[in-house]
C-alpha positions as CSV (number, residue, x, y, z in Angstrom):
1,X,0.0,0.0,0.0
2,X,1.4,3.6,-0.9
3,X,0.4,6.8,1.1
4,X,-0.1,10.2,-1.2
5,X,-1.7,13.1,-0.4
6,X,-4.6,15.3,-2.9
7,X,-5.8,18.7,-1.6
8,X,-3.8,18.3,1.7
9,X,-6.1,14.7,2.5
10,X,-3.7,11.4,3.1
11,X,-4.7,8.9,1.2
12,X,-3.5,5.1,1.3
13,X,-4.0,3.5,-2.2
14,X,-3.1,0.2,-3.9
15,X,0.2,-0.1,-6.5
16,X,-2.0,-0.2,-9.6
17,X,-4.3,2.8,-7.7
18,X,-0.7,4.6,-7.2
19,X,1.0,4.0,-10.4
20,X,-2.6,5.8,-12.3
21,X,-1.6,8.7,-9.8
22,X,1.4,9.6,-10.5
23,X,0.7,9.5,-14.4
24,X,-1.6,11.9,-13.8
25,X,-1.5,15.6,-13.6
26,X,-2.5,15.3,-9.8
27,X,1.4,14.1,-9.4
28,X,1.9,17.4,-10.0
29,X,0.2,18.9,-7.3
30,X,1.3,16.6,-5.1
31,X,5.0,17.8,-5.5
32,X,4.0,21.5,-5.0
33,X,1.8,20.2,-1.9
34,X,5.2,18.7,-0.6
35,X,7.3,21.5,-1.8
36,X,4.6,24.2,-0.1
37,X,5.0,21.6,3.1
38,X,8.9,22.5,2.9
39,X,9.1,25.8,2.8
40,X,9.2,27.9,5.7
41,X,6.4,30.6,4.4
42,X,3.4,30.7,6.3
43,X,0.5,28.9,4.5
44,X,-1.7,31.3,3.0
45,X,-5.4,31.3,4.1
46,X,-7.9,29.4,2.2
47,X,-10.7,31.9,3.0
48,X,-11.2,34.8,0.7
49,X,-10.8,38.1,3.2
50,X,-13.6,40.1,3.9
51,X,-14.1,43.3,1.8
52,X,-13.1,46.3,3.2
53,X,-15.3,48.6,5.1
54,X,-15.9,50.8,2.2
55,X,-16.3,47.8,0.1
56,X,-18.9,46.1,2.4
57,X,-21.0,49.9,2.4
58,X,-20.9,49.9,-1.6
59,X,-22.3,46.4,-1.2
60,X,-25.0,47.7,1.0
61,X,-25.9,50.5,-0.6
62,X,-26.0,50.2,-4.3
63,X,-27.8,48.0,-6.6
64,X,-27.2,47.1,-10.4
65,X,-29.7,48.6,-12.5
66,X,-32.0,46.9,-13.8
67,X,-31.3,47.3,-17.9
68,X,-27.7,46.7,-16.8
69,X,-27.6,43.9,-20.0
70,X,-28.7,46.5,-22.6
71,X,-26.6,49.3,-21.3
72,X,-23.6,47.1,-21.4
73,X,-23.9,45.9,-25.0
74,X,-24.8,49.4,-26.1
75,X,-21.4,50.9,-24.7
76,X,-19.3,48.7,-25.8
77,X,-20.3,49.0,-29.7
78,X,-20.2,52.0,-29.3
79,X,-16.7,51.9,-28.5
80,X,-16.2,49.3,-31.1
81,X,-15.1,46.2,-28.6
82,X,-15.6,43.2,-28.8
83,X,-16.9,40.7,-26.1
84,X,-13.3,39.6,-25.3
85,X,-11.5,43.1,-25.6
86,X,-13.8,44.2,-23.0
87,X,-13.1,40.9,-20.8
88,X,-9.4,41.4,-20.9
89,X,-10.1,45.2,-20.2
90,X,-12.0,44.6,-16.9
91,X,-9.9,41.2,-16.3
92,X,-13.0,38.8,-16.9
93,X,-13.9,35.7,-18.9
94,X,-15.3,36.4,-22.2
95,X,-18.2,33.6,-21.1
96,X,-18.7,36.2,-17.9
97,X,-19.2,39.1,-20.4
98,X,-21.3,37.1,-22.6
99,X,-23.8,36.3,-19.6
100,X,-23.9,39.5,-18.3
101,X,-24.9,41.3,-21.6
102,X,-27.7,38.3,-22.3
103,X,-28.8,39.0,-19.1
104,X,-28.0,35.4,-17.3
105,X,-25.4,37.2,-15.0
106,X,-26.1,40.1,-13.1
107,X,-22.7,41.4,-12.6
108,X,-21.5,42.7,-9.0
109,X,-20.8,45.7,-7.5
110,X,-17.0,45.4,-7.9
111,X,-17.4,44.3,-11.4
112,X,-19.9,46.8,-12.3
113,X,-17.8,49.2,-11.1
114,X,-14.9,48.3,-13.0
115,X,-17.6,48.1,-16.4
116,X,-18.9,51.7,-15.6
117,X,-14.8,52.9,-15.4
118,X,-14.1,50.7,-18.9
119,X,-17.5,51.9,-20.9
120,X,-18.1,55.1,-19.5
121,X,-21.6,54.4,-18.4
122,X,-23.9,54.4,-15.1
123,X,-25.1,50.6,-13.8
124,X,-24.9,51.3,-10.2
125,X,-28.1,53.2,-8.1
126,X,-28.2,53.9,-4.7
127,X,-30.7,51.4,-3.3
128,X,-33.9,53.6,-2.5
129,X,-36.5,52.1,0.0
130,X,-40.0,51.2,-0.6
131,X,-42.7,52.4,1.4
132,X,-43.9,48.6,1.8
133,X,-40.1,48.4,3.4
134,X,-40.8,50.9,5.8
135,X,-43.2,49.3,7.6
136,X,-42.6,46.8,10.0
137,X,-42.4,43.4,8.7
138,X,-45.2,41.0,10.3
139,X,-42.1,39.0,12.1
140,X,-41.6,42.0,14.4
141,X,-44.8,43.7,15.0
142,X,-46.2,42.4,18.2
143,X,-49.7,41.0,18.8
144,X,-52.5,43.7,19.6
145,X,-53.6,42.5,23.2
146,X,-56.9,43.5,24.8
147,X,-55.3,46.1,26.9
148,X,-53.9,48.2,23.7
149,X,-57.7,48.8,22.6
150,X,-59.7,48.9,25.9
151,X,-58.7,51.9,28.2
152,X,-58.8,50.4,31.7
153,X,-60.3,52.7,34.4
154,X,-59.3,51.9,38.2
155,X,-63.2,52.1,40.1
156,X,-63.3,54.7,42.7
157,X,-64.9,53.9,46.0
């Protein structure tokens, strides 16, 4: 039985298991696992950071607009690009950019930002609230008892 390791998870396989592994590309990253075991800089976190607070507000407080799609395409025949010239402008697939102007993909904030900067165009709106949001959601109202609609006098003597 041989031990190897694939995404940092030990594994004990057969020879013939073994000899397919090796072959493979995943022999590959089995080397730079070992190699990245070796070295004595710290292990980079798997997690994606959290955005910035100003970064986290955008997030909150804009929206894409809805005819983001149309405005997209418009802008960048207008500018004569092609799907891929604008993907390697804003550092996107060409797939992402196809998505996003058929409407399958709404793009987000970071990205839109980066597409209004490229095309020259508005797609983000500050998120405005409904009157429907203003009131209190059903969840946190609390019941109407008795006492809220009868006025309770005390009885004199």
């Amino acid at each position: 039985m041989k031990v190897i390791f694939v995404e940092n998870i030990k594994l004990t396989v057969c020879p013939s298991c073994y000899s397919r592994v090796v072959r493979s590309d995943v022999a590959r990253e089995i080397k730079e696992v070992a190699a990245a075991r070796r070295s004595p800089e710290p292990a980079r976190p798997t997690t994606r950071p959290e955005p910035r607070s100003r970064e986290r507000e955008l997030l909150e407080e804009y929206e894409v607009v809805p005819d983001y799609a149309e405005r997209i395409r418009q802008a960048r025949e207008r500018l004569g690009l092609t799907q891929k010239a604008l993907a390697d402008l804003v550092k996107e697939s060409e797939n992402t950019i196809k998505r996003i102007e058929s409407g399958r993909l709404v793009p987000t904030i970071p990205l839109a930002k980066k597409l209004e900067e490229v095309l020259s165009i508005k797609l983000l709106e500050p998120i405005v609230d409904s009157p429907a949001a203003a009131l209190p959601s059903p969840t946190k109202m609390r019941e109407i008892t008795l006492g809220d609609i009868v006025s309770i006098r005390k009885r004199e003597k």
